[in-house]
C-alpha atoms as one frame of an Amber mdcrd trajectory, in Angstrom:
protein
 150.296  69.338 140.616 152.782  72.057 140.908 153.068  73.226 137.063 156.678
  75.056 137.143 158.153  71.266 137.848 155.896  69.925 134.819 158.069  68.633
 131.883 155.315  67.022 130.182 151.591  66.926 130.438 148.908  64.500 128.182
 146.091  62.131 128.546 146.616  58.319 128.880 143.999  56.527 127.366 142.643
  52.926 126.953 146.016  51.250 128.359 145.892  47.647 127.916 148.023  45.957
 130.398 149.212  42.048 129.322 151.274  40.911 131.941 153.919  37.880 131.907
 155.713  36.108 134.488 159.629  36.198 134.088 162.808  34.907 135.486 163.969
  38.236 137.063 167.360  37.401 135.516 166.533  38.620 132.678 166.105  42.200
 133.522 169.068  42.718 135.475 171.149  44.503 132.137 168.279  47.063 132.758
 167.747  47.581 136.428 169.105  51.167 137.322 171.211  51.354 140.584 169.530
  52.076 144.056 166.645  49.973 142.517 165.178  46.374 142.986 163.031  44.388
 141.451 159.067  44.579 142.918 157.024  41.034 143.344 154.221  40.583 142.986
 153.227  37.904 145.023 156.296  36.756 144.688 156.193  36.697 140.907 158.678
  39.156 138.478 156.417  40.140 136.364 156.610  42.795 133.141 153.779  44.071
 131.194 153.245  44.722 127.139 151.359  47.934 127.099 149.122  49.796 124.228
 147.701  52.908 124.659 147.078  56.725 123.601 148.452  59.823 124.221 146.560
  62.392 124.112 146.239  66.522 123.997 150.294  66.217 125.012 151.850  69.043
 125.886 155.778  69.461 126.511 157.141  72.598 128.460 153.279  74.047 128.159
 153.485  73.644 124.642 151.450  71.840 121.904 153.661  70.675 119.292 152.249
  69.858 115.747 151.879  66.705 114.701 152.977  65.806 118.037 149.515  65.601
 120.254 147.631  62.588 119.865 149.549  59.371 118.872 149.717  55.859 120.381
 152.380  53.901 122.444 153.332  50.358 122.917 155.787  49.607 125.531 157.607
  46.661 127.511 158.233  47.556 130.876 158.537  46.051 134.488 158.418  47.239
 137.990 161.052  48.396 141.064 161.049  49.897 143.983 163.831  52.400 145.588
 164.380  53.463 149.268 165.434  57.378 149.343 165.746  57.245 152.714 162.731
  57.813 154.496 160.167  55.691 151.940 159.739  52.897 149.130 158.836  54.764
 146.108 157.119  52.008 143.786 158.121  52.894 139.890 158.462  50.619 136.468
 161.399  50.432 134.750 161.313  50.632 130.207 162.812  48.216 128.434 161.299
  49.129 125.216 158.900  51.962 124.004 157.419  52.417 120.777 156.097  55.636
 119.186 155.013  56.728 115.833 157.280  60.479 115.778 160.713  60.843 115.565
 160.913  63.722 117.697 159.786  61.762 120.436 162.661  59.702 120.481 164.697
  62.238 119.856 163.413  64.283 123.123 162.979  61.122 125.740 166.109  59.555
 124.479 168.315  62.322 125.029 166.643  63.860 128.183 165.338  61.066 130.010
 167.587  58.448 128.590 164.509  56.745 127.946 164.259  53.725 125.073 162.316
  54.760 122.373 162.175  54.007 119.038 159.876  55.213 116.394 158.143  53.080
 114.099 154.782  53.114 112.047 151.838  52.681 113.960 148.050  52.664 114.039
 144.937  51.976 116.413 141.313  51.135 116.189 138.585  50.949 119.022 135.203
  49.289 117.466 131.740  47.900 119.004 132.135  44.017 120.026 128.689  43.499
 120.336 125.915  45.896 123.215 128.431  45.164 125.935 132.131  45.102 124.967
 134.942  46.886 123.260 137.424  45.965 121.302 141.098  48.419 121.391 143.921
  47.315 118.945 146.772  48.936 118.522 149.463  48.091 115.655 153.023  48.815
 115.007 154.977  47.723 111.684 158.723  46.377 111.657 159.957  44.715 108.624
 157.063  44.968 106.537 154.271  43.312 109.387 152.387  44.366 111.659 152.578
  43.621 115.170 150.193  44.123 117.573 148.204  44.243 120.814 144.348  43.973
 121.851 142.068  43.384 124.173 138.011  42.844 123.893 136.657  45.168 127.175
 133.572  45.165 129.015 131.547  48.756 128.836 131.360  48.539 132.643 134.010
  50.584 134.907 135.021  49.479 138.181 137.166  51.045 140.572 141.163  49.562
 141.175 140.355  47.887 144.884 143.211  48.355 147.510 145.841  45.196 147.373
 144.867  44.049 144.373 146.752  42.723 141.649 145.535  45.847 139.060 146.454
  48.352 141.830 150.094  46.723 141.678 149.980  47.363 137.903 148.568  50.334
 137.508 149.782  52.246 140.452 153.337  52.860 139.961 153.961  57.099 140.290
 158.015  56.508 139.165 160.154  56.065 136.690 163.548  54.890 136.983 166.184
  54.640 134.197 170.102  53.153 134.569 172.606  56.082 133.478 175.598  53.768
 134.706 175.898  51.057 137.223 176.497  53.744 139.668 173.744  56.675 138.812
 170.382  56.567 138.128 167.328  58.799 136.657 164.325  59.224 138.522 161.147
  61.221 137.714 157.448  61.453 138.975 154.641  60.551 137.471 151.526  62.374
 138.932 147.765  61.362 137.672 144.369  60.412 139.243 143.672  56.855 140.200
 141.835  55.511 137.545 139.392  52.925 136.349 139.325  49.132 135.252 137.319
  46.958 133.057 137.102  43.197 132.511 139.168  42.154 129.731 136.922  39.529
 128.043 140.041  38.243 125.902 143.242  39.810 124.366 145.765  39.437 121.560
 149.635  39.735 121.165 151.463  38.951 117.905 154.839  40.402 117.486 158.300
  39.626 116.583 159.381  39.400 120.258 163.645  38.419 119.047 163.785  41.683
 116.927 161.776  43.839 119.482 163.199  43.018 122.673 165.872  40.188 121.946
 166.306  36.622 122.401 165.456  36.412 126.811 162.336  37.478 126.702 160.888
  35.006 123.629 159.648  32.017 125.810 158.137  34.732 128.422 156.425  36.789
 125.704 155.197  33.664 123.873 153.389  32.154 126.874 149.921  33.136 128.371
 150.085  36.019 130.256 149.830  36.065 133.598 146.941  38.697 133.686 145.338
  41.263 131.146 144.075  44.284 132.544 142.511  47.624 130.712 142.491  51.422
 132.511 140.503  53.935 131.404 143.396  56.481 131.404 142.974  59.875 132.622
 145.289  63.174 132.724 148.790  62.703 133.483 151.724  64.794 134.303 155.411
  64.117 134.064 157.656  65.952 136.374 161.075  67.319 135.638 163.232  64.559
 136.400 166.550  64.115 138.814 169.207  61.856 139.041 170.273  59.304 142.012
 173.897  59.140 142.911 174.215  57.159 146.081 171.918  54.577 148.430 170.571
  55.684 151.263 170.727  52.655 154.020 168.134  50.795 154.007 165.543  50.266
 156.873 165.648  47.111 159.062
């Protein structure tokens, strides 16, 4: 990882991944130009994710109070051509911090869609062979959240599968305008799985993330999935201005 194009580095830790099935109408207000939606299998899928940052670092530089905290985010995924590749990223509808200064920083400089609200986490034994990892977030006076129970057994992410589509996205993409687009890098390790035993999701899906995505977010999901995490990097990022033409 070249450092000098670094504009953020941390640890990702214990992401849990709860994955929905959608009508890919839904995200078009949010898909950035030179993008388009990624299938799974067919399937338009986005994912609720909790997890922790970790030992974060922005332009080298530890801020306090501003190093370990947790995240919950809605997201889903894309793909753009630049040309000579696909570049597989995810796309944020939502992201959900405890720090003000994080949304003050992402908002402004990667146009990102933060917000900052309380929050809180717990990871606790669920009996000699599983984990449970909960983390909470409060809007109105409740608090919302998202689990999973996790077998102590790692695995690696097998080649095709439907975790390596989840978990191995190394872009982000975020609409300016309908006619220019941010991009930026995401460089880490590939990391680990474990078998999510069973999961929760309460939350007030209308006020989070608005009226569309309330019969999604209120079905089963599709899939749960947990990562073990590992060190990340985020890279300085750039913006998109026209399409290259596409291959044949």
């Amino acid at each position: 990882m070249a450092s000098d194009s670094r504009f953020l580095t941390a640890e990702w830790r214990n992401l849990i991944m709860l994955n929905y099935e959608v009508d890919p109408a839904i995200l078009k207000p949010y898909l950035p130009a030179y993008t388009e939606i990624d299938l799974w299998e067919g399937k338009c899928l986005v994912s609720m994710v909790g997890f922790m940052f970790k030992e974060t670092r922005v332009l080298g530089i530890k801020w306090p109070w501003h190093v370990n905290f947790e995240e919950v985010n809605l997201r889903f995924y894309v793909r753009h051509y630049d040309g000579k590749q696909w570049k597989r990223g995810t796309v944020f509808v939502s992201e959900i911090v405890p720090k003000n200064m994080i949304v003050i920083i992402a908002n402004n400089l990667y146009k990102e869609h933060y917000r900052a609200l309380p929050m809180r986490h717990s990871v606790t034994k669920a009996g000699p062979d599983h984990t449970n990892f909960l983390y909470e977030w409060k809007l109105n006076g409740q608090w919302n959240k998202i689990g999973a129970t996790v077998r102590n057994s790692l695995k690696p992410i097998l080649p095709g599968s439907a975790e390596e589509f989840i978990f191995e996205h190394y872009w982000g993409y975020n609409k300016l305008s309908y006619t220019k687009t941010m991009q930026y890098q995401v460089e880490h390790i590939r990391w680990q799985v474990a078998e999510v035993r069973d999961f929760v999701f309460e939350a007030n899906i209308k006020e989070l993330y608005g009226e569309a995505f309330v019969p999604y977010l209120n079905a089963e999901p599709f899939s749960a999935f947990w990562a073990n995490g590992s060190e990340v990097a985020v890279k300085v990022a750039d913006k998109l201005f026209f399409a290259p033409v596409l291959p044949d």
